[in-house]
C-alpha positions as CSV (number, residue, x, y, z in Angstrom):
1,X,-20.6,2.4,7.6
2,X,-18.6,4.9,9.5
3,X,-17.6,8.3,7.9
4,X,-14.1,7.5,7.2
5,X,-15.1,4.4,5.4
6,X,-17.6,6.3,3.9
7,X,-14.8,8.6,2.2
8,X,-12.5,5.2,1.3
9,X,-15.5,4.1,-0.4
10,X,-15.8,7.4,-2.6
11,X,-12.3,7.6,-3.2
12,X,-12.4,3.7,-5.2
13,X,-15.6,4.6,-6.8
14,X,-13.1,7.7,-8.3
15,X,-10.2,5.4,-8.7
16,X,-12.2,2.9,-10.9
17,X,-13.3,5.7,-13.2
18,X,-9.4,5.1,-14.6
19,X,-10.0,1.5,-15.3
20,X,-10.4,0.6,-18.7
21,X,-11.4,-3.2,-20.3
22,X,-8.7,-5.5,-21.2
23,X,-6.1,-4.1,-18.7
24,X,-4.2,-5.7,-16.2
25,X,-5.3,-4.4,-12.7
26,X,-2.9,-4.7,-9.7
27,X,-5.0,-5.1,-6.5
28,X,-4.0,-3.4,-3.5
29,X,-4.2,-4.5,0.3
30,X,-6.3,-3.3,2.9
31,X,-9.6,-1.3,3.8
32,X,-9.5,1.0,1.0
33,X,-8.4,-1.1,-1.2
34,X,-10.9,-3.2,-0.5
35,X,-14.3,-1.2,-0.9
36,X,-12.1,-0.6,-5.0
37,X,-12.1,-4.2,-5.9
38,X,-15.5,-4.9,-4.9
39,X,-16.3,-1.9,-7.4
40,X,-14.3,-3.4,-10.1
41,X,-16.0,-6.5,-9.5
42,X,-19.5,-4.8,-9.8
43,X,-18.8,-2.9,-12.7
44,X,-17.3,-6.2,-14.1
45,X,-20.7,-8.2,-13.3
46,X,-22.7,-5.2,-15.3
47,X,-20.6,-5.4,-18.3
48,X,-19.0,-2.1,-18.0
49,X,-15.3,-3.7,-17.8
50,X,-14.1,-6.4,-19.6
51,X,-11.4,-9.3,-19.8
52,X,-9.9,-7.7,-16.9
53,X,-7.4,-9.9,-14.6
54,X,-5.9,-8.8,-11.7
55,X,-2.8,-9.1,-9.3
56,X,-2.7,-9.7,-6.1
57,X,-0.5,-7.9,-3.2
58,X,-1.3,-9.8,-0.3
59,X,-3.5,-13.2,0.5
60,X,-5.9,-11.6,1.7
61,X,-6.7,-9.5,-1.2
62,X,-6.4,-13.1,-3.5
63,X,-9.2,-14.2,-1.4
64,X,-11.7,-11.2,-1.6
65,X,-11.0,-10.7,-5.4
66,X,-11.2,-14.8,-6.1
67,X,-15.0,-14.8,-4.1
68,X,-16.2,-11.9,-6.3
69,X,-15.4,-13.9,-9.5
70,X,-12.2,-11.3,-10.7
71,X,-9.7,-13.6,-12.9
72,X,-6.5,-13.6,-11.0
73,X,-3.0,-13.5,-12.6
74,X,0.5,-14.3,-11.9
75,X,3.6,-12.0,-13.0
76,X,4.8,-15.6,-14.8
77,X,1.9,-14.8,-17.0
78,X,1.9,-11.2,-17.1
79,X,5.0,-9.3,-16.4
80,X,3.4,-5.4,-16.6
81,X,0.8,-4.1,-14.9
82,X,-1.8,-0.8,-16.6
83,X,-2.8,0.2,-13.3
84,X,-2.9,-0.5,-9.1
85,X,-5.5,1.2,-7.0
86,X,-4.2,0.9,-3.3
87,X,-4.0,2.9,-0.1
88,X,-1.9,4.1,2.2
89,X,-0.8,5.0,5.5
90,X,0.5,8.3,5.1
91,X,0.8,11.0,2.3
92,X,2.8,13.5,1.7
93,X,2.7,17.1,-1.0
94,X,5.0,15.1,-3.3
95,X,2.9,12.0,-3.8
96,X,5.7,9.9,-1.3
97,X,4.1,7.3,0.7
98,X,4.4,4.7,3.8
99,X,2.6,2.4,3.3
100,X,2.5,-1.1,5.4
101,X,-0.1,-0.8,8.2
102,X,-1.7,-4.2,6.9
103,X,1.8,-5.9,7.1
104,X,2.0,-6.4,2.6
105,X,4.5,-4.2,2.0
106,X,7.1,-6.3,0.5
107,X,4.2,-7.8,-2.0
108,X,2.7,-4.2,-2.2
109,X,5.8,-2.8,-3.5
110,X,6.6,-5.4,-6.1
111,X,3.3,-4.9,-7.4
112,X,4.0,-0.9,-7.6
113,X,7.3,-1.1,-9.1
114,X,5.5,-3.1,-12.2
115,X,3.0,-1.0,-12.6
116,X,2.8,1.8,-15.6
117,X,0.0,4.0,-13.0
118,X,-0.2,3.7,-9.7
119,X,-3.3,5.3,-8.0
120,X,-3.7,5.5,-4.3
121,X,-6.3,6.2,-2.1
122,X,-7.3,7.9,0.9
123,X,-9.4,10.0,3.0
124,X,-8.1,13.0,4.2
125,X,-6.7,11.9,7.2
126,X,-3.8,10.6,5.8
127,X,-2.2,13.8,4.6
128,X,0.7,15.0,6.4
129,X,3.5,17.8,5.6
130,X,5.8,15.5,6.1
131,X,6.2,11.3,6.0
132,X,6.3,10.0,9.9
133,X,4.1,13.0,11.2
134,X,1.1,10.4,11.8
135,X,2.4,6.8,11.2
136,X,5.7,4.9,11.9
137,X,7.5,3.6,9.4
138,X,6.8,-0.6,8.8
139,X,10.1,-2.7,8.3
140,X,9.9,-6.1,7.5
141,X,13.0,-8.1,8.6
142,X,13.4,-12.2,8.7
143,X,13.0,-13.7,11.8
144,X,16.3,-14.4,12.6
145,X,17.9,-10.6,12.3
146,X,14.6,-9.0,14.3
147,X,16.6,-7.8,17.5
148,X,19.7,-7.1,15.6
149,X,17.7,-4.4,13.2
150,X,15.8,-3.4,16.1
151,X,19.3,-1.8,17.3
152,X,19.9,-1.0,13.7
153,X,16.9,1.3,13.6
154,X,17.0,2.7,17.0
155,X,21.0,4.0,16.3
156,X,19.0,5.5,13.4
157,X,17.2,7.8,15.6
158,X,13.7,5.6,15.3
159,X,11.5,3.7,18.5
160,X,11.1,0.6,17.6
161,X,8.2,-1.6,18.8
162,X,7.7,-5.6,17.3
163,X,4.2,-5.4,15.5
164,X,2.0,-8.2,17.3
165,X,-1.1,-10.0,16.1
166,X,-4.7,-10.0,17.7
167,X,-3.6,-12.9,19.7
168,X,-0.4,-10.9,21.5
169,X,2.2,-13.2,19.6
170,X,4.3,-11.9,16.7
171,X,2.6,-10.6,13.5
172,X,4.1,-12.8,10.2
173,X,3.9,-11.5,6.6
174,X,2.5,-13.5,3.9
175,X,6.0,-14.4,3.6
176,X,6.8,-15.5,7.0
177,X,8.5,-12.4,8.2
178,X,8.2,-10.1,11.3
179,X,7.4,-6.2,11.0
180,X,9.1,-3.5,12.7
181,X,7.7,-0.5,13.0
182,X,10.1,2.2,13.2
183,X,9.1,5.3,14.1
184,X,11.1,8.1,13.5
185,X,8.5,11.2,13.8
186,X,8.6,13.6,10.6
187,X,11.2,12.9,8.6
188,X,13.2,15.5,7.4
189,X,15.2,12.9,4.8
190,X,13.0,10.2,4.0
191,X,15.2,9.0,0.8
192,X,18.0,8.9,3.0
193,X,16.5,6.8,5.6
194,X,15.4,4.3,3.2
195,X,18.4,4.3,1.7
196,X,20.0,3.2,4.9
197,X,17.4,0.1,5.1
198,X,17.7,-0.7,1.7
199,X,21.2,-1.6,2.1
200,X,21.0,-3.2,5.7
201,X,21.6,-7.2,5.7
202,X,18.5,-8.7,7.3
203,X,15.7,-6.3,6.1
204,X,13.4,-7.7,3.6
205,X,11.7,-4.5,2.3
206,X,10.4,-1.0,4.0
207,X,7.2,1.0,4.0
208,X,9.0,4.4,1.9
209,X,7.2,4.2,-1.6
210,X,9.2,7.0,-3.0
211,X,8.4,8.5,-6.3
212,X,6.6,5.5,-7.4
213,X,2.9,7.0,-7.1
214,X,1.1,9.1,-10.6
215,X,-2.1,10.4,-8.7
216,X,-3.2,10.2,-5.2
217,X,-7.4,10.9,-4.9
218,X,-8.2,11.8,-1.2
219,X,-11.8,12.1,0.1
220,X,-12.8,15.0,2.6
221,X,-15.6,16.6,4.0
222,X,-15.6,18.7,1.2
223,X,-15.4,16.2,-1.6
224,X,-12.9,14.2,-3.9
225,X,-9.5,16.0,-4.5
226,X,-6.7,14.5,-6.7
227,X,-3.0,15.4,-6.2
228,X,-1.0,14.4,-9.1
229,X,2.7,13.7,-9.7
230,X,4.9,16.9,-11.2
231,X,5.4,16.7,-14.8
């Protein structure tokens, strides 16, 4: 295990600590994610949590939760969510995210927005003064509108490069769609820019998670930190 997956691993153990039996767990996407629902799973096995069910955000996630024996739900059967422990991308001092490196966004962020507690976490490395200092901003577009919102985003300032898979061909989203990633540098208006894409004909959903996050729990060299939301 390498020392930054050594601190993504710390930071779920933390993040699990807030689990409680009988709730409904939203299961986030990704490395980080990850290393939390093999915890839950484990602590579920040892009896320490009980009748809990979770939700998805991406496929792969459904498949790593399903072989560790984690009862999966769908929002037809349960429309609220207690709490999601996911990563993310980037950080910033008010708890504002991108998030999107995996590609889940769109799933990601319907999974955020019906959640009562949203817990993310991250090693250090993801902490920046300001969102776009270290990662671009993912946009997820249909096919068909790909080149025209790659003009879109360039007039917004933002180079543009067509996320690719392993194989050099096009990367799709669980829901068949291509990602963008926008990158724009620090952003000095984040709301406003996604704002701008939220409105845009042709984009599916962007990487901004803005004031949607309660506590953040980072791992460092010096330990576990949490930031948590004002008020």
């Amino acid at each position: 295990m390498t020392t930054q997956d050594a601190l993504k691993k710390q930071a779920a153990e933390k993040a699990v600590e807030y689990l409680e039996s009988g709730m409904v767990v939203g299961l986030g996407s990704g490395s980080t994610a990850t290393f939390a629902i093999h915890a839950i799973a484990r602590l579920m096995k040892e009896g320490k949590l009980k009748d809990i069910v979770g939700i998805p955000s991406s496929t792969p996630t459904e498949e790593v939760a399903r072989s560790l024996g984690i009862p999966l739900v769908g929002f037809e059967e349960q429309a609220v969510i207690d709490v999601t422990i996911d990563g993310a991308d980037e950080v910033d001092p008010d708890l504002n995210l991108i998030k999107g490196g995996g590609g889940a966004l769109l799933r990601e962020k319907v999974v955020a927005q019906a959640t009562k507690k949203n817990i993310i976490i991250v090693d250090e490395s993801k902490i920046s003064d300001k969102l776009g200092t270290i990662f671009a901003l993912p946009v997820e577009v249909v096919p068909f509108a790909t080149a025209a919102e790659t003009r879109y985003l360039e007039s917004l300032g933002a180079k543009v490069t067509v996320r690719q898979n392993q194989l050099g061909k096009a990367f799709k989203t669980d829901n068949h769609n291509r990602i963008l990633d926008a990158d724009f540098g620090p952003m000095d208006d984040a709301v406003k820019i996604g704002a701008a894409l939220s409105q845009r004909a042709g984009v599916v959903e962007h990487g901004l998670f803005l004031g949607t996050t309660a506590l953040v729990i980072v791992a460092g060299a010096d330990g576990i930190r949490e930031m948590k939301a004002a008020g």
